[in-house]
PDB file of N, H, CA, C and O in Angstrom:
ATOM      1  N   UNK A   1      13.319 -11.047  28.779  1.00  0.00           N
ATOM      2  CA  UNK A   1      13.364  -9.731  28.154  1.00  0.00           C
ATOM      3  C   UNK A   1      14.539  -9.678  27.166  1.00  0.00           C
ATOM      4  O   UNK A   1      14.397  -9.125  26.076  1.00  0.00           O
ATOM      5  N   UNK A   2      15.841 -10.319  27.580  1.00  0.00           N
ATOM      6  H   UNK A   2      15.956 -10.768  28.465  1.00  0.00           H
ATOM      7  CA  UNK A   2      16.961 -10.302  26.695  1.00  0.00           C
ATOM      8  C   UNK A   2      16.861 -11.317  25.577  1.00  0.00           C
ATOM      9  O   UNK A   2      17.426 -11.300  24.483  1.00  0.00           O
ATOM     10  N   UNK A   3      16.144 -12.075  26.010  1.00  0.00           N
ATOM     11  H   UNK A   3      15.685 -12.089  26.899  1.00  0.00           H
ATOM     12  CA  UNK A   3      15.226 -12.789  24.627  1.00  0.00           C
ATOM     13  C   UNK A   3      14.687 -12.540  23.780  1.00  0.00           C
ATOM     14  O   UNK A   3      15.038 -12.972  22.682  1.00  0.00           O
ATOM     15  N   UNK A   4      13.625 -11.751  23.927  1.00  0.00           N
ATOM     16  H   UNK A   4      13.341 -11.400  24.819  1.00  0.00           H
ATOM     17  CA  UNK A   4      12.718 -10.927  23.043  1.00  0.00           C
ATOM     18  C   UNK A   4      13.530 -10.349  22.006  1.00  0.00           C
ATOM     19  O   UNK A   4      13.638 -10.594  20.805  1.00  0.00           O
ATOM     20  N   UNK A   5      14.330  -9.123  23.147  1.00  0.00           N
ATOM     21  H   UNK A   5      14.242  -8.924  24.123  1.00  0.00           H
ATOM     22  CA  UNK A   5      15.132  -8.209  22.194  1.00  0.00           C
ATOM     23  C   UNK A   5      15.715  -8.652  21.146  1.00  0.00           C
ATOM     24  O   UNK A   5      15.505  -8.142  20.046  1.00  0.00           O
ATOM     25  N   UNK A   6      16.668  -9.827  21.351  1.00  0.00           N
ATOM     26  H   UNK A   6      16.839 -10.242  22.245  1.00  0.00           H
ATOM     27  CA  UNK A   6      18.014 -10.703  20.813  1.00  0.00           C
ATOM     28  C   UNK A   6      17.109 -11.476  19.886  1.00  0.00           C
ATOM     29  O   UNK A   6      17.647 -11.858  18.846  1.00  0.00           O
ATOM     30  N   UNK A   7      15.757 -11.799  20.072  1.00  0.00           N
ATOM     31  H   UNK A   7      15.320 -11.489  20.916  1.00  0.00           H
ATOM     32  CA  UNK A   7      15.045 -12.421  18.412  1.00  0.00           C
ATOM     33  C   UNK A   7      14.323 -11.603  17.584  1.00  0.00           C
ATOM     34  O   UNK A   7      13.902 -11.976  16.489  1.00  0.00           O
ATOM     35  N   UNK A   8      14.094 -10.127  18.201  1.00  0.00           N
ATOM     36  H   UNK A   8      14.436  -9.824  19.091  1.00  0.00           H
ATOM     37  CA  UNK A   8      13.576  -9.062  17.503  1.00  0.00           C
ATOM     38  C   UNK A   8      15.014  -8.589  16.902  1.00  0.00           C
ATOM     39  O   UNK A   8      14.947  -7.943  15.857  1.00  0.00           O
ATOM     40  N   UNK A   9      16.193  -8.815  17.397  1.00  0.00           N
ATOM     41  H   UNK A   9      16.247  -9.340  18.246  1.00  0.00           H
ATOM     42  CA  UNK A   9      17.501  -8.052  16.885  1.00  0.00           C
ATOM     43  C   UNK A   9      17.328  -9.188  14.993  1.00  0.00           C
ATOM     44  O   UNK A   9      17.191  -8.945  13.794  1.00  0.00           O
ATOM     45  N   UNK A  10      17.443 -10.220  15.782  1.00  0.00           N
ATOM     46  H   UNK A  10      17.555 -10.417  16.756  1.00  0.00           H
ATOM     47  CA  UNK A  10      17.495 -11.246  15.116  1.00  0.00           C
ATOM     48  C   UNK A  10      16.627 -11.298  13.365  1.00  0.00           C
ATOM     49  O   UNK A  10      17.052 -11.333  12.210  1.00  0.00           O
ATOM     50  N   UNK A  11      15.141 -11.275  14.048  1.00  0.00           N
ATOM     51  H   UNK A  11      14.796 -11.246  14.986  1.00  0.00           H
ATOM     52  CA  UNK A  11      14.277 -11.426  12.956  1.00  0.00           C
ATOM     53  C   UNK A  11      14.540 -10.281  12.167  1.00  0.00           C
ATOM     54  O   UNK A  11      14.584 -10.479  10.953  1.00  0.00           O
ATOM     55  N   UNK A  12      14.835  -8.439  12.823  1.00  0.00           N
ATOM     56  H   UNK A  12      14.799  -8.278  13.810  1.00  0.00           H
ATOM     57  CA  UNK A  12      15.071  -7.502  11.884  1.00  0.00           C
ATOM     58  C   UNK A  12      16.127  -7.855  11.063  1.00  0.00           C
ATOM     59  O   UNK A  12      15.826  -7.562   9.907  1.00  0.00           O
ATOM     60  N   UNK A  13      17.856  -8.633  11.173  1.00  0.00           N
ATOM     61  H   UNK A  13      18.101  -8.871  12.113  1.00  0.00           H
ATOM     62  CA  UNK A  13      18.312  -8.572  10.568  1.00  0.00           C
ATOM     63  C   UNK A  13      18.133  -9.592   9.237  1.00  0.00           C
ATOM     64  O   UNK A  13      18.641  -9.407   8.130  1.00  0.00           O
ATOM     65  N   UNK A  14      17.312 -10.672   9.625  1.00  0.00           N
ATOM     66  H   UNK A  14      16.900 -10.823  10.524  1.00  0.00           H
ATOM     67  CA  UNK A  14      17.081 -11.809   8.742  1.00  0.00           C
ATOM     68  C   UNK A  14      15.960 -11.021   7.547  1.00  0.00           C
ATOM     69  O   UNK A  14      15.894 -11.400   6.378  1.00  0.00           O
ATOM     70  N   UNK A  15      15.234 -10.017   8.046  1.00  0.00           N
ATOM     71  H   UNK A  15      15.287  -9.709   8.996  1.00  0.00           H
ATOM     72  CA  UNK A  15      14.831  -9.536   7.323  1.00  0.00           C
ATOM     73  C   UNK A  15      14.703  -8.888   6.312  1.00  0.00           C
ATOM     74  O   UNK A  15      13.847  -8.829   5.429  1.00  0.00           O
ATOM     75  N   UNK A  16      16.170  -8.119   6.627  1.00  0.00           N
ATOM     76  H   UNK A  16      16.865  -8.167   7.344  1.00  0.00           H
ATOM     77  CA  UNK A  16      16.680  -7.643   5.687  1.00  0.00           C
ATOM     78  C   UNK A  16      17.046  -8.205   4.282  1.00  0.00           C
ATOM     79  O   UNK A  16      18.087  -8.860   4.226  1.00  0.00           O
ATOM     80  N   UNK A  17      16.107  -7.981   2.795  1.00  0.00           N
ATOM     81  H   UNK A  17      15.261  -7.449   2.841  1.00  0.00           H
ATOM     82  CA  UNK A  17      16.205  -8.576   1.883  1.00  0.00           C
ATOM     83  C   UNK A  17      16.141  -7.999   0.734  1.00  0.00           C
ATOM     84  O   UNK A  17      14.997  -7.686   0.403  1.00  0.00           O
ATOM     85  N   UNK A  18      16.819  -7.791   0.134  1.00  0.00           N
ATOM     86  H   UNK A  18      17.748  -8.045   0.402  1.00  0.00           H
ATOM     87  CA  UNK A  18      16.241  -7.290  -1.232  1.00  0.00           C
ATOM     88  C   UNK A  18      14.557  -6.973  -2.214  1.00  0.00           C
ATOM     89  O   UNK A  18      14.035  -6.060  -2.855  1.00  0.00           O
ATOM     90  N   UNK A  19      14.180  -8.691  -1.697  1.00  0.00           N
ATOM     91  H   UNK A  19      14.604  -9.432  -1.177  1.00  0.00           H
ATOM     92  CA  UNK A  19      13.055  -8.454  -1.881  1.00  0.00           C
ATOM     93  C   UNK A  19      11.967  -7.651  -1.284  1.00  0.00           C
ATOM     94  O   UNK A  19      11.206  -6.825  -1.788  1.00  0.00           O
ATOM     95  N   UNK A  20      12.101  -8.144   0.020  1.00  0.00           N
ATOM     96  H   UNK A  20      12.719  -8.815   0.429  1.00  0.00           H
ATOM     97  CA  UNK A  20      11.559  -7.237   1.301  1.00  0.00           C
ATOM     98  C   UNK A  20      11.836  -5.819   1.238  1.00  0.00           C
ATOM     99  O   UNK A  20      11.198  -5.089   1.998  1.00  0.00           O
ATOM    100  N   UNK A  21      12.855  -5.215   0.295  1.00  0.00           N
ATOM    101  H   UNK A  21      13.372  -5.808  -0.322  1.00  0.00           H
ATOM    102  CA  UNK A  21      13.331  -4.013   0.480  1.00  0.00           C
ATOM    103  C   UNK A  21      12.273  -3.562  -0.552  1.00  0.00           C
ATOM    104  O   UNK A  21      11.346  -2.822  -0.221  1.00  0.00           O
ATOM    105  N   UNK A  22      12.414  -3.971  -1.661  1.00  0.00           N
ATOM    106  H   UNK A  22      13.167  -4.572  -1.930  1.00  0.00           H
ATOM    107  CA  UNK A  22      11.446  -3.525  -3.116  1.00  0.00           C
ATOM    108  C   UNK A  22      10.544  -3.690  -2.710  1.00  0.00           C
ATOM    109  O   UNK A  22       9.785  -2.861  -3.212  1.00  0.00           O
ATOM    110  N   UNK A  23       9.882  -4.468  -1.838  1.00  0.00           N
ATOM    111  H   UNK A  23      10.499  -5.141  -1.430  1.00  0.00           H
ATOM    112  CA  UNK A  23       8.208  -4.168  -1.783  1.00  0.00           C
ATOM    113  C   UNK A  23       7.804  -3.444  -0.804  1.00  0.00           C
ATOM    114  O   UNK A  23       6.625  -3.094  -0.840  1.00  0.00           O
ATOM    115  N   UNK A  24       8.787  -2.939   0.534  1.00  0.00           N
ATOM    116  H   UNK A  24       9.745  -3.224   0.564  1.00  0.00           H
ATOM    117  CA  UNK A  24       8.212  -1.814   1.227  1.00  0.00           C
ATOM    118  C   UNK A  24       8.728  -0.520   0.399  1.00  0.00           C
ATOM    119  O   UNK A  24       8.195   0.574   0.581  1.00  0.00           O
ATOM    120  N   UNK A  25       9.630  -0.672  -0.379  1.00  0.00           N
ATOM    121  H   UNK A  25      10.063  -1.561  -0.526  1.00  0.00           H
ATOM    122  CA  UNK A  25       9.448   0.821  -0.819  1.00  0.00           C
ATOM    123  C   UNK A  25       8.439   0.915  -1.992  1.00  0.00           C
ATOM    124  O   UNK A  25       7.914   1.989  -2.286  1.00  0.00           O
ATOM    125  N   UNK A  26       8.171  -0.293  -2.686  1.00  0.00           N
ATOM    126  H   UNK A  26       8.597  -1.166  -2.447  1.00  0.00           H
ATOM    127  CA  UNK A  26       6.495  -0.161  -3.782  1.00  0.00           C
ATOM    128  C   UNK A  26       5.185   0.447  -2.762  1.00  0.00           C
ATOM    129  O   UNK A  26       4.216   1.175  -2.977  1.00  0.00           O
ATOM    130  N   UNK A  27       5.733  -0.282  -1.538  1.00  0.00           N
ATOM    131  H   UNK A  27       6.520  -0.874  -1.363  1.00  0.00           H
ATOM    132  CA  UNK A  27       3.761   0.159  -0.342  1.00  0.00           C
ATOM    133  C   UNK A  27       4.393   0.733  -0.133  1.00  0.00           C
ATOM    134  O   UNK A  27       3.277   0.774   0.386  1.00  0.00           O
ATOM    135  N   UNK A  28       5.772   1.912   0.261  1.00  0.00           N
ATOM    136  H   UNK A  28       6.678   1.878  -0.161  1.00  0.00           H
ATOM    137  CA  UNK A  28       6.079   3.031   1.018  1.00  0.00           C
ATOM    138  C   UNK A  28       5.350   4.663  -0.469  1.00  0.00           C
ATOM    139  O   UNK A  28       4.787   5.748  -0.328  1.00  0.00           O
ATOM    140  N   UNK A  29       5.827   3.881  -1.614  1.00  0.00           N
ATOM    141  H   UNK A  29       6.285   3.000  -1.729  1.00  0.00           H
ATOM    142  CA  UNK A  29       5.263   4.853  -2.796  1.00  0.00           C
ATOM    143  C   UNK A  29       3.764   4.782  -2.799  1.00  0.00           C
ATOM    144  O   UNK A  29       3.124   5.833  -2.825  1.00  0.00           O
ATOM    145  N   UNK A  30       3.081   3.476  -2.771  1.00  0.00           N
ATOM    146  H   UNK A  30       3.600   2.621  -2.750  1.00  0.00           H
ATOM    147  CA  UNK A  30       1.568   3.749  -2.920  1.00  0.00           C
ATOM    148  C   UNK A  30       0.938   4.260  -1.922  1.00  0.00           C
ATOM    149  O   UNK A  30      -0.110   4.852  -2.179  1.00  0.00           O
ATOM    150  N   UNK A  31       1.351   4.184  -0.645  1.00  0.00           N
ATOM    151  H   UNK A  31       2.202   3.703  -0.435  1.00  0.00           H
ATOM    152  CA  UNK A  31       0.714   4.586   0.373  1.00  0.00           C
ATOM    153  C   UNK A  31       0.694   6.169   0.359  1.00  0.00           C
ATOM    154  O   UNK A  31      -0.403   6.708   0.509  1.00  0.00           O
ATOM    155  N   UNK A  32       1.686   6.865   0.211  1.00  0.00           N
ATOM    156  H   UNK A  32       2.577   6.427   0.089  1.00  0.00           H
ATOM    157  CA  UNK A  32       2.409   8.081  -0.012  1.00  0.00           C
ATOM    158  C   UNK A  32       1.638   9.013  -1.260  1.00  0.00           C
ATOM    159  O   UNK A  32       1.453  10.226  -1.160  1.00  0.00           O
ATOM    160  N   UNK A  33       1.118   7.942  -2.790  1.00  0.00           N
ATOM    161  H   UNK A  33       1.269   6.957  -2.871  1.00  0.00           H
ATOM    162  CA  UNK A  33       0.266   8.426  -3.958  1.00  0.00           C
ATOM    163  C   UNK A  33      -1.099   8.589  -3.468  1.00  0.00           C
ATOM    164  O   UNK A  33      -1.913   9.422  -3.867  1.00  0.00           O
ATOM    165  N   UNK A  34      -1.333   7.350  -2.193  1.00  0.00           N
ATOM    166  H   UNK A  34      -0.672   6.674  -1.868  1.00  0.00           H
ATOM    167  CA  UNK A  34      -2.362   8.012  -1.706  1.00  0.00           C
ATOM    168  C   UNK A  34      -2.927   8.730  -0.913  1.00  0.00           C
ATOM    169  O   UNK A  34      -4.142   8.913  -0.838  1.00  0.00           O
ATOM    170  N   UNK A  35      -2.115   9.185  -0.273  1.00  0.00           N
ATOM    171  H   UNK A  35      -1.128   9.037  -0.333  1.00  0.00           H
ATOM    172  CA  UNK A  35      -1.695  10.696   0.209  1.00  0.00           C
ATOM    173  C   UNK A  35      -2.294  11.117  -0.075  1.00  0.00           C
ATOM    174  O   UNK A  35      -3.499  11.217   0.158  1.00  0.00           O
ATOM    175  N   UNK A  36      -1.501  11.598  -0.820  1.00  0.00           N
ATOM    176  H   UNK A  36      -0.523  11.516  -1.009  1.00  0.00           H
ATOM    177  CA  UNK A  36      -1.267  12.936  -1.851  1.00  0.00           C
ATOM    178  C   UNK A  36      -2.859  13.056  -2.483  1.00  0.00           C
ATOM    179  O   UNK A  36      -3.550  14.070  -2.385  1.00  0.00           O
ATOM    180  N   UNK A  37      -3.209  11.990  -3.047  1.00  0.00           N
ATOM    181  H   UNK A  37      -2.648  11.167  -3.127  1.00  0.00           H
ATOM    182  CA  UNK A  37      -4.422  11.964  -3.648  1.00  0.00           C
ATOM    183  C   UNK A  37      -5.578  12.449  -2.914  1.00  0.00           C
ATOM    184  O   UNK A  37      -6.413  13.265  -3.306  1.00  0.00           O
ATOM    185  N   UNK A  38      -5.520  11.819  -1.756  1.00  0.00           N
ATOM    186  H   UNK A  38      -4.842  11.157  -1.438  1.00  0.00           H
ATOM    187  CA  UNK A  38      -6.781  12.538  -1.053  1.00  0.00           C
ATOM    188  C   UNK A  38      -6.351  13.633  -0.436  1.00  0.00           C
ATOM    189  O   UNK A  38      -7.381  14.025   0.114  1.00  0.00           O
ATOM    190  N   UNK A  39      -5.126  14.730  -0.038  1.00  0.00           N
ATOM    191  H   UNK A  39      -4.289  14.412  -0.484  1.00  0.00           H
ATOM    192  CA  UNK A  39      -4.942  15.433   0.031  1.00  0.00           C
ATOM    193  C   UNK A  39      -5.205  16.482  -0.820  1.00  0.00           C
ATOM    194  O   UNK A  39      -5.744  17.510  -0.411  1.00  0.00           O
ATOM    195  N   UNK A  40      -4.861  16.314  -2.011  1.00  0.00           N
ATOM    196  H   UNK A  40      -4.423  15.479  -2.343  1.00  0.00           H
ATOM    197  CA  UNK A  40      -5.306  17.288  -3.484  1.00  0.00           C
ATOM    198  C   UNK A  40      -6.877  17.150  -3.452  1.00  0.00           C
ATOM    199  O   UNK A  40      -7.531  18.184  -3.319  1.00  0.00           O
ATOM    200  N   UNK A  41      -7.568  15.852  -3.575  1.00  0.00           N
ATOM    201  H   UNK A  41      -7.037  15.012  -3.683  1.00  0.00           H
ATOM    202  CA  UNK A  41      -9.115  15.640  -3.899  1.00  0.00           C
ATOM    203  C   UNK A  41      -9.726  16.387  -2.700  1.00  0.00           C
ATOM    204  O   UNK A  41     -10.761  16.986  -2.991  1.00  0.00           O
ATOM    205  N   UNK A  42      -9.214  16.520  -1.060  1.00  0.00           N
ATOM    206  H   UNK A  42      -8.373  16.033  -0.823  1.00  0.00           H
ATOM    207  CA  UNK A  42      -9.860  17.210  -0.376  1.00  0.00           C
ATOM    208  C   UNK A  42      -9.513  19.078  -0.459  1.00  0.00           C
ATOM    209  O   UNK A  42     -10.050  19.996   0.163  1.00  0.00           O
ATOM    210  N   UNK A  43      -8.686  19.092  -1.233  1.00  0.00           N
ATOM    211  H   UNK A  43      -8.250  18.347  -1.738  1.00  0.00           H
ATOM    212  CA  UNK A  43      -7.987  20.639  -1.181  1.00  0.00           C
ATOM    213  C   UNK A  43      -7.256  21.149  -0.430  1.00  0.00           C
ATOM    214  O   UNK A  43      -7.141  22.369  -0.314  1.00  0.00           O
ATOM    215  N   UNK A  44      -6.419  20.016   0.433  1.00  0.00           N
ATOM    216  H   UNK A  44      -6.513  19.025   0.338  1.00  0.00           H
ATOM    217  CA  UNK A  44      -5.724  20.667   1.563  1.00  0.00           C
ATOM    218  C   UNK A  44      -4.285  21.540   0.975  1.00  0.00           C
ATOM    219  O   UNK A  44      -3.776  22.564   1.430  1.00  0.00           O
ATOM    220  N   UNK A  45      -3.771  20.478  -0.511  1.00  0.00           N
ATOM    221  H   UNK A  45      -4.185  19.646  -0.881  1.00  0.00           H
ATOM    222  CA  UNK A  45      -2.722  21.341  -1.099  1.00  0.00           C
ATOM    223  C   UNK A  45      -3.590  22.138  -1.859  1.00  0.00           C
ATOM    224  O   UNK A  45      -3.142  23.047  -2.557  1.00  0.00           O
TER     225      UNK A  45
END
């Protein structure tokens, strides 16, 4: 169990990347445009 954690601690920090950063916030924006999109196209706003 203290394994798991300590390579999940692990892999999150290795993860941390610049690149990795710019492309979840590009899919954090498209996911979010598409939202919005089918939110407006269904009329909920």
């Amino acid at each position: 169990m203290f394994s798991t954690t300590r390579d999940g601690e692990t892999h999150a920090i290795r993860g941390i990347d610049t690149r990795d950063i710019l492309l979840g916030y590009i899919g954090a924006s498209s996911a979010l445009s598409t939202v919005l999109a089918i939110a407006i196209t269904t009329g909920a706003i």
